[in-house]
PDB file with SEQRES, HELIX, SHEET and CRYST1 records, atoms N, CA, C and O in Angstrom:
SEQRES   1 A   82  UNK UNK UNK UNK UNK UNK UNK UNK UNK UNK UNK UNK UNK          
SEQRES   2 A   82  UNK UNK UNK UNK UNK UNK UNK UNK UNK UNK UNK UNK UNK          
SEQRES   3 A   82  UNK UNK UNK UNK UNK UNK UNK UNK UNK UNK UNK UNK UNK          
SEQRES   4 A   82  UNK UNK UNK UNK UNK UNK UNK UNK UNK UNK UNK UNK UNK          
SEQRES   5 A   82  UNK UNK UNK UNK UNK UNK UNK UNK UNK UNK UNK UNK UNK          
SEQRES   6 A   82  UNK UNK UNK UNK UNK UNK UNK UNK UNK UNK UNK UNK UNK          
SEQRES   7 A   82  UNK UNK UNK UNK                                              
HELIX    1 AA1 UNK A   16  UNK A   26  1                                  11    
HELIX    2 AA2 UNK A   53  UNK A   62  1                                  10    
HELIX    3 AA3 UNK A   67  UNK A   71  1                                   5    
SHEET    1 AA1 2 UNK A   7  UNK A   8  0                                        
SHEET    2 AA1 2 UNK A  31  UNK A  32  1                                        
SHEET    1 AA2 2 UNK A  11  UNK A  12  0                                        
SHEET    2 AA2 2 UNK A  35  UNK A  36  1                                        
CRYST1    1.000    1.000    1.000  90.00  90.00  90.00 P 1           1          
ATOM      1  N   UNK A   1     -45.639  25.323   0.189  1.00  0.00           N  
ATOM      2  CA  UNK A   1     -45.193  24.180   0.967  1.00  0.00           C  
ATOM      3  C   UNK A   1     -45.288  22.928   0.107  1.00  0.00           C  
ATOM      4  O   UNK A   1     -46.305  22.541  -0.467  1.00  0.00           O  
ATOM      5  N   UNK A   2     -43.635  22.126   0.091  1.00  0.00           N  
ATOM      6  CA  UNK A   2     -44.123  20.923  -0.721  1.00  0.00           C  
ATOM      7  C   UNK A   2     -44.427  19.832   0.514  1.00  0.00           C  
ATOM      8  O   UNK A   2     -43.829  19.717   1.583  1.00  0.00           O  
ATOM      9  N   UNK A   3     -45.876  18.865  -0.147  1.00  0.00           N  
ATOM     10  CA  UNK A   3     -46.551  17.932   0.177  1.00  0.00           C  
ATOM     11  C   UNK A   3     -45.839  16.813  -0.168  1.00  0.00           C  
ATOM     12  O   UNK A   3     -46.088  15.982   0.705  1.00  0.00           O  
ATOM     13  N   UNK A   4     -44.861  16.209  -1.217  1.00  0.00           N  
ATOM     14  CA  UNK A   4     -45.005  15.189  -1.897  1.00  0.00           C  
ATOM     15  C   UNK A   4     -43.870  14.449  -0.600  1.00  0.00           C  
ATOM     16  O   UNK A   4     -43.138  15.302  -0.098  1.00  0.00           O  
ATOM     17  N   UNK A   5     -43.741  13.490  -0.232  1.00  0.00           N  
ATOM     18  CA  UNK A   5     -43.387  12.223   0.224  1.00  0.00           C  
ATOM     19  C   UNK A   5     -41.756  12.087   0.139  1.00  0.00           C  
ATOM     20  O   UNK A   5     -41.359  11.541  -0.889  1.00  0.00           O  
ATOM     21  N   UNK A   6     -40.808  12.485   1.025  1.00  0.00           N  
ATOM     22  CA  UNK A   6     -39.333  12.507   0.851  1.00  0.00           C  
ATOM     23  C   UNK A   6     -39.468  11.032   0.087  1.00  0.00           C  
ATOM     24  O   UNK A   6     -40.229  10.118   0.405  1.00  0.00           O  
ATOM     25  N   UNK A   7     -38.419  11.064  -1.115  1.00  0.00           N  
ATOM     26  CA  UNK A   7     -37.989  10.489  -2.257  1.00  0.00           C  
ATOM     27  C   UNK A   7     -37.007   8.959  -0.961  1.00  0.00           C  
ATOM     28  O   UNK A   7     -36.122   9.230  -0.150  1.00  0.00           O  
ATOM     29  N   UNK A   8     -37.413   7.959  -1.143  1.00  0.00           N  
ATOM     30  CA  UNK A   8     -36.739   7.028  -0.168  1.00  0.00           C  
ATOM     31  C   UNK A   8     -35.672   6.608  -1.370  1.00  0.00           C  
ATOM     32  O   UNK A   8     -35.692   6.504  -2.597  1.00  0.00           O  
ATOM     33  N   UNK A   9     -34.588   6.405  -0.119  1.00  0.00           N  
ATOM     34  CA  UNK A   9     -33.404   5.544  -1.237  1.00  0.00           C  
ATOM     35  C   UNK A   9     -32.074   5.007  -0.706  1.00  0.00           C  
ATOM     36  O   UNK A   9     -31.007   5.600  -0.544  1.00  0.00           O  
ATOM     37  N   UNK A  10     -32.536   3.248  -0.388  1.00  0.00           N  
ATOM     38  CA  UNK A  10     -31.746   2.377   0.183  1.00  0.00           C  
ATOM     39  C   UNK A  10     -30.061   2.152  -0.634  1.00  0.00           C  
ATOM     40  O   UNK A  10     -29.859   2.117  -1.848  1.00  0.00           O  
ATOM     41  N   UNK A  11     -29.130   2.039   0.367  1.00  0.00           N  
ATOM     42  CA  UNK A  11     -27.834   2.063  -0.112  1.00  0.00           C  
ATOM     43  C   UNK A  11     -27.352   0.538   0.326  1.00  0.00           C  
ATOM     44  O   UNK A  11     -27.255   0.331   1.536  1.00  0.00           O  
ATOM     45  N   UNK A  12     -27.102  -0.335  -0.419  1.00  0.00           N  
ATOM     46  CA  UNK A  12     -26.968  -1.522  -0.158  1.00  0.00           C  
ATOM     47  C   UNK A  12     -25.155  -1.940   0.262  1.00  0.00           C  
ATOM     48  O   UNK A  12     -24.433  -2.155  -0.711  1.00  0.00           O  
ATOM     49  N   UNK A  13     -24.630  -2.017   1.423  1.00  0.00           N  
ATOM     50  CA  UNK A  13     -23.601  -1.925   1.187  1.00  0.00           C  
ATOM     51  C   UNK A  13     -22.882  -0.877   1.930  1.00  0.00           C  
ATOM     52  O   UNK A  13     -22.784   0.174   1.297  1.00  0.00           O  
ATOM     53  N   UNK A  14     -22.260  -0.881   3.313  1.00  0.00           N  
ATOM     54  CA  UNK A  14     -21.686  -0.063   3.896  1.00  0.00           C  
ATOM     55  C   UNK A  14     -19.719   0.282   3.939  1.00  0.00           C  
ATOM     56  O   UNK A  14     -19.080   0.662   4.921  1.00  0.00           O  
ATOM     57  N   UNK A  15     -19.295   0.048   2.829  1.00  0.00           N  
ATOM     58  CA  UNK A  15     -17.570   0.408   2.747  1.00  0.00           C  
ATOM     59  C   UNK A  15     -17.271   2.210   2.421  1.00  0.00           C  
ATOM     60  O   UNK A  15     -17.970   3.202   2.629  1.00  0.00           O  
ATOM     61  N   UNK A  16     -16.494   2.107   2.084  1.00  0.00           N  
ATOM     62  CA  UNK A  16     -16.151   3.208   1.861  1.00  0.00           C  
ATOM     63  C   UNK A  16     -17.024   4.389   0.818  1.00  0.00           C  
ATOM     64  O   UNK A  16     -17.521   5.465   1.149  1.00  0.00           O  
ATOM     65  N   UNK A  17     -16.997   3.935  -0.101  1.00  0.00           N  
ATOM     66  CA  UNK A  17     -18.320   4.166  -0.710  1.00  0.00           C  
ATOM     67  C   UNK A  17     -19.609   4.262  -0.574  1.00  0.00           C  
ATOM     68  O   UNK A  17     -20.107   5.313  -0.977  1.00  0.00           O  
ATOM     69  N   UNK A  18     -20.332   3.438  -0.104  1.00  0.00           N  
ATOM     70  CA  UNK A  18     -22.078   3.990   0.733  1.00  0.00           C  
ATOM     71  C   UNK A  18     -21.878   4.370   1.567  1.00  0.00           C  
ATOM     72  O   UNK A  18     -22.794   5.176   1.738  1.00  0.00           O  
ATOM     73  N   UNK A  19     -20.777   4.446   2.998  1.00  0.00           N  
ATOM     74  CA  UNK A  19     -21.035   5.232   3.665  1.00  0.00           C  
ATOM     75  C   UNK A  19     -21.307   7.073   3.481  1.00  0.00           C  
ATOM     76  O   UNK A  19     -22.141   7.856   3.936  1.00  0.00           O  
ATOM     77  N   UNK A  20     -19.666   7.245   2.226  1.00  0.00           N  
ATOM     78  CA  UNK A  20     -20.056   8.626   1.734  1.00  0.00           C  
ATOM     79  C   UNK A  20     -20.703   9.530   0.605  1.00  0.00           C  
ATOM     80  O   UNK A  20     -20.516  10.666   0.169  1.00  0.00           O  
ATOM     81  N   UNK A  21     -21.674   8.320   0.307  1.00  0.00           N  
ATOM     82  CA  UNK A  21     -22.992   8.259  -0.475  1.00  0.00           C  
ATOM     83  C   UNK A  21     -23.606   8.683   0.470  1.00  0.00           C  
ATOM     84  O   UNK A  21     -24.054   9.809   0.253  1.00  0.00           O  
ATOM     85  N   UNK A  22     -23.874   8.211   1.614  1.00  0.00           N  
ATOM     86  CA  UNK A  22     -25.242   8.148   2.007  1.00  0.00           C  
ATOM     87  C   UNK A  22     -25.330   9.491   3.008  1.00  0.00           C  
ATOM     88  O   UNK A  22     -26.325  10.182   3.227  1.00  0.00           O  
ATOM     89  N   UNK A  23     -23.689   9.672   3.659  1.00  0.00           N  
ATOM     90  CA  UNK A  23     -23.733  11.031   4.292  1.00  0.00           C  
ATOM     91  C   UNK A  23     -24.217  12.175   3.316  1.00  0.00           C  
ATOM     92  O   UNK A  23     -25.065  12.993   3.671  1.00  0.00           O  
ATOM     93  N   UNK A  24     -23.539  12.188   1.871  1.00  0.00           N  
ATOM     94  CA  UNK A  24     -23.618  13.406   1.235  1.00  0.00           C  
ATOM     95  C   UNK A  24     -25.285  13.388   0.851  1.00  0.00           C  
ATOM     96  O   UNK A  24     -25.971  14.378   1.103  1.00  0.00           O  
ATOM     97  N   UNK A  25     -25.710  12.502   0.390  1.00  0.00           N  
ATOM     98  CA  UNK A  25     -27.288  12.109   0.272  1.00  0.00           C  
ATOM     99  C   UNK A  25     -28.350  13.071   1.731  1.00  0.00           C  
ATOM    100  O   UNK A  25     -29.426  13.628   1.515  1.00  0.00           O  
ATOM    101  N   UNK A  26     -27.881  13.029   2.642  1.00  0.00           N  
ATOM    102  CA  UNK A  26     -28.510  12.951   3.996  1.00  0.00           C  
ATOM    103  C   UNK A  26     -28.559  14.269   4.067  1.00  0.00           C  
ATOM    104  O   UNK A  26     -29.443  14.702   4.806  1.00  0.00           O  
ATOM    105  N   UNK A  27     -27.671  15.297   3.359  1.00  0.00           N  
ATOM    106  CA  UNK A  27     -27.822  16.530   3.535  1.00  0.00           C  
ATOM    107  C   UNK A  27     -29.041  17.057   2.812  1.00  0.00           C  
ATOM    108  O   UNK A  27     -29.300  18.251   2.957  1.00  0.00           O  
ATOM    109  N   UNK A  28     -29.684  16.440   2.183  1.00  0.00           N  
ATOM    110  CA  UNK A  28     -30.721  17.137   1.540  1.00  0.00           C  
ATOM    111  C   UNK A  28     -32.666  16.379   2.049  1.00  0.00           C  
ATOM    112  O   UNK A  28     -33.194  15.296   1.794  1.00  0.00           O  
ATOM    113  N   UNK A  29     -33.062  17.361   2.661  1.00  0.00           N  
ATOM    114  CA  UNK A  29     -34.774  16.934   3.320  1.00  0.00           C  
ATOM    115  C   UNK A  29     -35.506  16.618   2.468  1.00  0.00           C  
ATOM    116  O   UNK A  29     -36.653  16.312   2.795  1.00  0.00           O  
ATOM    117  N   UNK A  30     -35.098  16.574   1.003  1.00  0.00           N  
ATOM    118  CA  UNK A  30     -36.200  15.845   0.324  1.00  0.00           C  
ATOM    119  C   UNK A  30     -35.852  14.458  -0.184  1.00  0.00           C  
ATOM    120  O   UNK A  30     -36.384  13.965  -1.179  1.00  0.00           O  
ATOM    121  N   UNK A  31     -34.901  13.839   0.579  1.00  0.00           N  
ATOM    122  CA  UNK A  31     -33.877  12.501   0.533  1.00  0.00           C  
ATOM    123  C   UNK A  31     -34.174  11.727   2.329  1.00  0.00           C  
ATOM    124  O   UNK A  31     -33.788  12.001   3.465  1.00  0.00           O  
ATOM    125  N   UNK A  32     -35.065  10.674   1.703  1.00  0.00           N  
ATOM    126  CA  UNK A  32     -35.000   9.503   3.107  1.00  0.00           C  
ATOM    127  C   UNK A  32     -34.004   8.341   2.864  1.00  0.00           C  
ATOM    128  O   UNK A  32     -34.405   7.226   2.532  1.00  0.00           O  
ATOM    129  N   UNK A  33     -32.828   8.605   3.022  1.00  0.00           N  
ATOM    130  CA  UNK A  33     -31.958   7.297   3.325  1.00  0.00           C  
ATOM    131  C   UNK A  33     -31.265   6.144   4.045  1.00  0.00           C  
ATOM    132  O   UNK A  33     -30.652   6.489   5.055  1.00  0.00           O  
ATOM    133  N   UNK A  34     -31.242   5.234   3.830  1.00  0.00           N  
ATOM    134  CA  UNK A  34     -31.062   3.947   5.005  1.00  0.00           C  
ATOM    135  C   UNK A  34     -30.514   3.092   4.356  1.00  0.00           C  
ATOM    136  O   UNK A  34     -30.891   2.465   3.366  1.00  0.00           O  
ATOM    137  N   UNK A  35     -29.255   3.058   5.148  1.00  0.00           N  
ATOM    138  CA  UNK A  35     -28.065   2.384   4.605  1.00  0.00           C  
ATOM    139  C   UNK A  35     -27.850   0.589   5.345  1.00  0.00           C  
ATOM    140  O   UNK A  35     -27.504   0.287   6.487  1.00  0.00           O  
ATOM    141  N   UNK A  36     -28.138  -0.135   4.410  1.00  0.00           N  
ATOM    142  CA  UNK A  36     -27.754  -1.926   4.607  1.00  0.00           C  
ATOM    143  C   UNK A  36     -26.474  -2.329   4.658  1.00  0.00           C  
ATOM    144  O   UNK A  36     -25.537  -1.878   3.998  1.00  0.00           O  
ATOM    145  N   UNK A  37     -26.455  -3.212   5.481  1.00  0.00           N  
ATOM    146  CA  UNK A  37     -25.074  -3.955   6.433  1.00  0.00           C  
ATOM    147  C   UNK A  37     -25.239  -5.191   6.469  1.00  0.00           C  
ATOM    148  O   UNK A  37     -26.274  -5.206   7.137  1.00  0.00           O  
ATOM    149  N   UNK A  38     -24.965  -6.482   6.218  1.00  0.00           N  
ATOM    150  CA  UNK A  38     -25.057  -7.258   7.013  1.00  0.00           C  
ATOM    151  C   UNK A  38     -23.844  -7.656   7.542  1.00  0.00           C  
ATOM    152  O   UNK A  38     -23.867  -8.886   7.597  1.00  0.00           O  
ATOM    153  N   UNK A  39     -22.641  -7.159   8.020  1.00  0.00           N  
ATOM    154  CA  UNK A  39     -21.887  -6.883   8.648  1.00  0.00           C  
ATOM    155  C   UNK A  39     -22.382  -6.579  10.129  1.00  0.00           C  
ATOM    156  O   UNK A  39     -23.214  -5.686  10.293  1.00  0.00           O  
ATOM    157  N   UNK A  40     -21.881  -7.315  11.234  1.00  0.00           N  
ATOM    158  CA  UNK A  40     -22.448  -7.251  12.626  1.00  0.00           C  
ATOM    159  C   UNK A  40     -21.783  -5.747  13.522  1.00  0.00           C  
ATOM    160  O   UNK A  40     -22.145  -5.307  14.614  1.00  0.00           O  
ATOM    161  N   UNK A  41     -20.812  -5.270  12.672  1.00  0.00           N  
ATOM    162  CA  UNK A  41     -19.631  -4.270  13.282  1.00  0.00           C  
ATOM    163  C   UNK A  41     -19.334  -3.448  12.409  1.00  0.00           C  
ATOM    164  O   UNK A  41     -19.620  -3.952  11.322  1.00  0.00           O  
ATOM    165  N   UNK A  42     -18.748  -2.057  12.238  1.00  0.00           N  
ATOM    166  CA  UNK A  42     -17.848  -1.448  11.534  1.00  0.00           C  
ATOM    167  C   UNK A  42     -16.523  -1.913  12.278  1.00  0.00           C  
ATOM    168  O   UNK A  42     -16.488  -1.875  13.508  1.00  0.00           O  
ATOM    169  N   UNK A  43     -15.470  -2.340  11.561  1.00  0.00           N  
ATOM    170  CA  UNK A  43     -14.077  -1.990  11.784  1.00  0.00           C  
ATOM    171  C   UNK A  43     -13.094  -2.591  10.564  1.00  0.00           C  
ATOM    172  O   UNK A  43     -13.320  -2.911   9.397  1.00  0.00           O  
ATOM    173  N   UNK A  44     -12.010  -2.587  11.320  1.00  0.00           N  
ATOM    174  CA  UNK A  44     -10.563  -2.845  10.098  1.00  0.00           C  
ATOM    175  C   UNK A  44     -11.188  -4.184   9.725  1.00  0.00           C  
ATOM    176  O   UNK A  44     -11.854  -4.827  10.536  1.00  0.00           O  
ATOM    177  N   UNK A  45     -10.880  -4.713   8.081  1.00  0.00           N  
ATOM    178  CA  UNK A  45     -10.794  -5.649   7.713  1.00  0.00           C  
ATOM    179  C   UNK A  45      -9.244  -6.390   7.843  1.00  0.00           C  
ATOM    180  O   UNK A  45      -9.177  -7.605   8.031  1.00  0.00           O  
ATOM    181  N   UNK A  46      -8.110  -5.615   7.735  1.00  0.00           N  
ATOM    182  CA  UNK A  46      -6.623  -5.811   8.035  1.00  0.00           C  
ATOM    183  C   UNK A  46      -6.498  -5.081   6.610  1.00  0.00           C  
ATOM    184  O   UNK A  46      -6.070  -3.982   6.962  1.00  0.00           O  
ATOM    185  N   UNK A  47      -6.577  -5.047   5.655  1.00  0.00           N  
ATOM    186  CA  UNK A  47      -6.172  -4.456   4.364  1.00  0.00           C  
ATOM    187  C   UNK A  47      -6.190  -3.248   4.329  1.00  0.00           C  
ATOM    188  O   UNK A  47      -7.110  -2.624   4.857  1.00  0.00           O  
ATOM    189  N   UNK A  48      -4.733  -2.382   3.420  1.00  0.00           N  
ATOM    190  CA  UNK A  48      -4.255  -1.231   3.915  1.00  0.00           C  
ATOM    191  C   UNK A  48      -4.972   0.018   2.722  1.00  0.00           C  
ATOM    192  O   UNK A  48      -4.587   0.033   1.553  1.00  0.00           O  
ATOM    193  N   UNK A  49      -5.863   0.844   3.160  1.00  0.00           N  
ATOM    194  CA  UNK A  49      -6.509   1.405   2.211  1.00  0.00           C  
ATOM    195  C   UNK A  49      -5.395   3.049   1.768  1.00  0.00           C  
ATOM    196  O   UNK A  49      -4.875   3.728   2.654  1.00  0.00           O  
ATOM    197  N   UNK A  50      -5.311   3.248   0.814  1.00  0.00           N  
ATOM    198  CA  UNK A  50      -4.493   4.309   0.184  1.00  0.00           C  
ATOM    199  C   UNK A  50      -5.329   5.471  -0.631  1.00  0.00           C  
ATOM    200  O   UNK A  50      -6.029   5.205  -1.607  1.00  0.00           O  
ATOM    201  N   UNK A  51      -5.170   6.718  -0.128  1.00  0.00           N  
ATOM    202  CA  UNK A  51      -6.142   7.385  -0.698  1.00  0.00           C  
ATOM    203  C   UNK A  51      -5.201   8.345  -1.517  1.00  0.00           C  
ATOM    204  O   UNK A  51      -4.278   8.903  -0.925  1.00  0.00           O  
ATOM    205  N   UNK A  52      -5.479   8.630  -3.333  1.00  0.00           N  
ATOM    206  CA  UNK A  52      -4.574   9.630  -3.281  1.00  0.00           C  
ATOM    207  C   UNK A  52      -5.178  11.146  -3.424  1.00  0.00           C  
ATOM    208  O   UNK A  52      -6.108  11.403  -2.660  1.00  0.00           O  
ATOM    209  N   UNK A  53      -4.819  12.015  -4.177  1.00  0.00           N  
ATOM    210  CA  UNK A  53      -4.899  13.668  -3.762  1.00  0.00           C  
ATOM    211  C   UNK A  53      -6.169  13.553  -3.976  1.00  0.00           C  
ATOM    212  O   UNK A  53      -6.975  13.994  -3.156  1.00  0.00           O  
ATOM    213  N   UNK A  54      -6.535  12.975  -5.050  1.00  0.00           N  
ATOM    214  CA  UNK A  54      -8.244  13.599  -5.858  1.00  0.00           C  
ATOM    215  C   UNK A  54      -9.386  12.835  -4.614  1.00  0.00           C  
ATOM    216  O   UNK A  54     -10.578  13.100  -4.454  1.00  0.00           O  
ATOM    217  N   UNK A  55      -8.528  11.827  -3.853  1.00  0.00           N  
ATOM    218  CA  UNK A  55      -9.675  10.936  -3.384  1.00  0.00           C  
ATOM    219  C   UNK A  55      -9.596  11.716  -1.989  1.00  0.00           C  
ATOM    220  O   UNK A  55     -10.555  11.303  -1.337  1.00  0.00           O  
ATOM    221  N   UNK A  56      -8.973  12.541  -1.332  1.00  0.00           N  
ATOM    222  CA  UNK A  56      -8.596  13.123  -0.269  1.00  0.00           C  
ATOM    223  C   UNK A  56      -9.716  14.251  -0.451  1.00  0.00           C  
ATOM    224  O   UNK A  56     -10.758  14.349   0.199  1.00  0.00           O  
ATOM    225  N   UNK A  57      -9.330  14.960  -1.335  1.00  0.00           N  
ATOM    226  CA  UNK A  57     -10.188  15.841  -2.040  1.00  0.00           C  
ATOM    227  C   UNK A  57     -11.930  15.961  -1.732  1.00  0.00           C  
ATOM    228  O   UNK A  57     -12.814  16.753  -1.405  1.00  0.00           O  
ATOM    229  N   UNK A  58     -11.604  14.234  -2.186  1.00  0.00           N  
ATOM    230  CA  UNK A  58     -13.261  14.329  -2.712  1.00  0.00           C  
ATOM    231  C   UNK A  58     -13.791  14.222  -1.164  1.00  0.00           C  
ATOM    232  O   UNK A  58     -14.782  14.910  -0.923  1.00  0.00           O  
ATOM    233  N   UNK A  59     -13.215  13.388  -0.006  1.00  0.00           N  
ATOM    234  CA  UNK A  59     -13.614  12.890   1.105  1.00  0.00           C  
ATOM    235  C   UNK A  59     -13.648  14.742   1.764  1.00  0.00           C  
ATOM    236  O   UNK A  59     -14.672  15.174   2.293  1.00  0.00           O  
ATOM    237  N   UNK A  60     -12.413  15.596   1.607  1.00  0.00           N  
ATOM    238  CA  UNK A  60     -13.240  16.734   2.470  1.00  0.00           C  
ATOM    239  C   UNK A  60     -14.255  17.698   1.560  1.00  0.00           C  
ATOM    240  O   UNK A  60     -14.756  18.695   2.081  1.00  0.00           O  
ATOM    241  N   UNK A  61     -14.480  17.408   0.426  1.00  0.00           N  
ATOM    242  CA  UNK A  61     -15.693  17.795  -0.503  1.00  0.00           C  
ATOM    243  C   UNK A  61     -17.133  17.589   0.450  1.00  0.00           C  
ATOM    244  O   UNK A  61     -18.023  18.433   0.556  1.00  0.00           O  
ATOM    245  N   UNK A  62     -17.095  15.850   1.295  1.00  0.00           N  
ATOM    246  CA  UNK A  62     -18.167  15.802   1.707  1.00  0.00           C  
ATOM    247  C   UNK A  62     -18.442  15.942   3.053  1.00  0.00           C  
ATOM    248  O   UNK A  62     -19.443  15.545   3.650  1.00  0.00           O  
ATOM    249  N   UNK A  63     -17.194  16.711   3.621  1.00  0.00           N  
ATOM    250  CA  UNK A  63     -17.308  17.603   4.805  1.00  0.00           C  
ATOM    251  C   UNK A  63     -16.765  16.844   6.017  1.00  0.00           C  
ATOM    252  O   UNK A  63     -16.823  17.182   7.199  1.00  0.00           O  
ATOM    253  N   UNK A  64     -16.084  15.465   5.334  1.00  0.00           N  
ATOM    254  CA  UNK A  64     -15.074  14.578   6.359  1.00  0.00           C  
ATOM    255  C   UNK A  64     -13.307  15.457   6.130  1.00  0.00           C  
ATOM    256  O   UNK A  64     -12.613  14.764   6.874  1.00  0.00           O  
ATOM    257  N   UNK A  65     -12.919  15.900   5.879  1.00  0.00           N  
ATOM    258  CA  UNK A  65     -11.741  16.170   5.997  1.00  0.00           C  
ATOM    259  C   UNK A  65     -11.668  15.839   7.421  1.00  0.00           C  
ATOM    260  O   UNK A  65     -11.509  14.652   7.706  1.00  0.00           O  
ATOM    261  N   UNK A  66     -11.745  16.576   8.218  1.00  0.00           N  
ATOM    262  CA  UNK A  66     -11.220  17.235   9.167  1.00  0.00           C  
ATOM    263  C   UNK A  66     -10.973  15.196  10.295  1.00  0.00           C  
ATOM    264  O   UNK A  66      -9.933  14.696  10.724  1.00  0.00           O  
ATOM    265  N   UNK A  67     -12.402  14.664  10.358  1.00  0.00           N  
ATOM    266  CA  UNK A  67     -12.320  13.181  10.376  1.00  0.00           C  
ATOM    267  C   UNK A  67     -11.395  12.246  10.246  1.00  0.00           C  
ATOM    268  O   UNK A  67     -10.949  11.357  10.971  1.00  0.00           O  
ATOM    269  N   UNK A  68     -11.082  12.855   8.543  1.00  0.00           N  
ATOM    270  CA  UNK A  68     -10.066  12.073   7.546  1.00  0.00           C  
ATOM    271  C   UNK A  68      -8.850  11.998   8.260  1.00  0.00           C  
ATOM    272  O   UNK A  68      -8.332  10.943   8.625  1.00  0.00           O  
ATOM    273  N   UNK A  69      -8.415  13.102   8.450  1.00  0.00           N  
ATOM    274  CA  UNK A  69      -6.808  13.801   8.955  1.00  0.00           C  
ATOM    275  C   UNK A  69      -7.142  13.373  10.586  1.00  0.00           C  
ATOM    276  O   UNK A  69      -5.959  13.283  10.913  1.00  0.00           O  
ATOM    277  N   UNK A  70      -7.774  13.092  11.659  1.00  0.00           N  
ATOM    278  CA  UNK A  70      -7.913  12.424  12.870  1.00  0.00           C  
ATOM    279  C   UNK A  70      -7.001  11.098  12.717  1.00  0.00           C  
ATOM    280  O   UNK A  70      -5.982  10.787  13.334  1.00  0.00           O  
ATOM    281  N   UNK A  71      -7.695  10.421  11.698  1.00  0.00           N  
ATOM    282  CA  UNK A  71      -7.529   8.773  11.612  1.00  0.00           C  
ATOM    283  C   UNK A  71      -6.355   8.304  10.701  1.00  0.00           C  
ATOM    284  O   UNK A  71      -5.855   7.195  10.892  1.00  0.00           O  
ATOM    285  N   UNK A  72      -5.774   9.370   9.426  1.00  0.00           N  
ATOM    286  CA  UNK A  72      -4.943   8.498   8.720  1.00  0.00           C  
ATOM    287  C   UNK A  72      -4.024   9.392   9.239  1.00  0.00           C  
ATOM    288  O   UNK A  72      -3.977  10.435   9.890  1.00  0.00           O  
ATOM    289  N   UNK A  73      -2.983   8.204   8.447  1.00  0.00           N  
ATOM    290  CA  UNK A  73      -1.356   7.971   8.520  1.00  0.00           C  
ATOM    291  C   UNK A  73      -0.739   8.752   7.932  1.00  0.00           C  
ATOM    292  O   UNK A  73      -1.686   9.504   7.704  1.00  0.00           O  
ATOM    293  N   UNK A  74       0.228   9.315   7.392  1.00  0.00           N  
ATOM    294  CA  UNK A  74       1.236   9.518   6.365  1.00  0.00           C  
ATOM    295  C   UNK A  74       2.164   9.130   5.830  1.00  0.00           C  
ATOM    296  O   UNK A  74       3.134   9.456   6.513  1.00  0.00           O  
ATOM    297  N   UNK A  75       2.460   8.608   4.984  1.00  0.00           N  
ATOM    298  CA  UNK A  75       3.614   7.943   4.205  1.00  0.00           C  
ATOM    299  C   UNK A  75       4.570   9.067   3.891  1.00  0.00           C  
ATOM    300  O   UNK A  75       4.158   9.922   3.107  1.00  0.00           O  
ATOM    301  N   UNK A  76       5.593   9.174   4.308  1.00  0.00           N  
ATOM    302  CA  UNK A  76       7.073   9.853   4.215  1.00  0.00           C  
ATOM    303  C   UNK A  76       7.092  10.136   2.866  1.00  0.00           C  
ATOM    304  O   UNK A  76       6.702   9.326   2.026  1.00  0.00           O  
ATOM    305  N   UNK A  77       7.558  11.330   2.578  1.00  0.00           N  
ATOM    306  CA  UNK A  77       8.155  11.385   1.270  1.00  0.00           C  
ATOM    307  C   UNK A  77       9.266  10.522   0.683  1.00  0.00           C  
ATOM    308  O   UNK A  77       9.717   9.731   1.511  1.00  0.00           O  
ATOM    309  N   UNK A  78       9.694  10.475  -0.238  1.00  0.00           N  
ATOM    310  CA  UNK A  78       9.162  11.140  -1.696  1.00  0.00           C  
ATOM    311  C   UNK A  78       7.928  10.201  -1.772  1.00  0.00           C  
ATOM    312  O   UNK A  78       7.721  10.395  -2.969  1.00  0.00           O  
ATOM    313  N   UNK A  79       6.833   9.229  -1.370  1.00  0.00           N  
ATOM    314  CA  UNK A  79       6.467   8.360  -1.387  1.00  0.00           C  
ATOM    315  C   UNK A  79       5.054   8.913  -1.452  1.00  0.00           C  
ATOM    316  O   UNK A  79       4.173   8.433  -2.166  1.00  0.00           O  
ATOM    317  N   UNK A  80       4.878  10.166  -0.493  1.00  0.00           N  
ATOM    318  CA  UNK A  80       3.576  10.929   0.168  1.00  0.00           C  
ATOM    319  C   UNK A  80       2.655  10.868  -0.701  1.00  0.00           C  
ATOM    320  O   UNK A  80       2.185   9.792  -0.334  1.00  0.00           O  
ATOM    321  N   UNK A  81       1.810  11.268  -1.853  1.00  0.00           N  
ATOM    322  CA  UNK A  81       1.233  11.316  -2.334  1.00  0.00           C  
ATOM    323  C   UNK A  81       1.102  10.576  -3.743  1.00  0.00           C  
ATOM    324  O   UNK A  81       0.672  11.117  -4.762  1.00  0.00           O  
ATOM    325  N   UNK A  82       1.756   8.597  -3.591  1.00  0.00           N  
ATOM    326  CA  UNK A  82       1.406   7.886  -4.646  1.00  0.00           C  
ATOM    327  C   UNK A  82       0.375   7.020  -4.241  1.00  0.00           C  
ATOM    328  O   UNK A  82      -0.131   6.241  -5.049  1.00  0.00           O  
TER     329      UNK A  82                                                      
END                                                                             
């Protein structure tokens, strides 16, 4: 049995990035993480975010696909995947 003290580790910063830091982080019990906001809300800033194949990829890598494809859009071909 390990004794030693889950490893703490603050994520400064909640966008797109620490949030799926801190999910993929969270999967592991020897990881205490707690993610900083000073943002009063999650929502749209108005700016149009574009994800392409590798970044699609990486988002159902960390077990959001299914999330991903709920919420975004699609851009029509020939256009789809720039």
């Amino acid at each position: 049995m390990n004794n030693k003290p889950a490893l703490r580790i603050g994520i400064v910063g909640s966008g797109i990035p620490g949030v799926g830091l801190a999910l993929d982080l969270c999967r592991h019990s020897h990881l205490q993480v707690q993610l900083f906001e000073s943002a009063p809300a999650f929502g749209e800033v108005g700016a149009g975010v574009s994800f392409g194949p590798n970044a699609v990829r990486a988002i159902a890598g960390l077990g959001l696909g299914e999330a991903y494809l709920q919420v975004a859009d699609r851009t029509p071909e020939p256009w789809q995947d720039v």
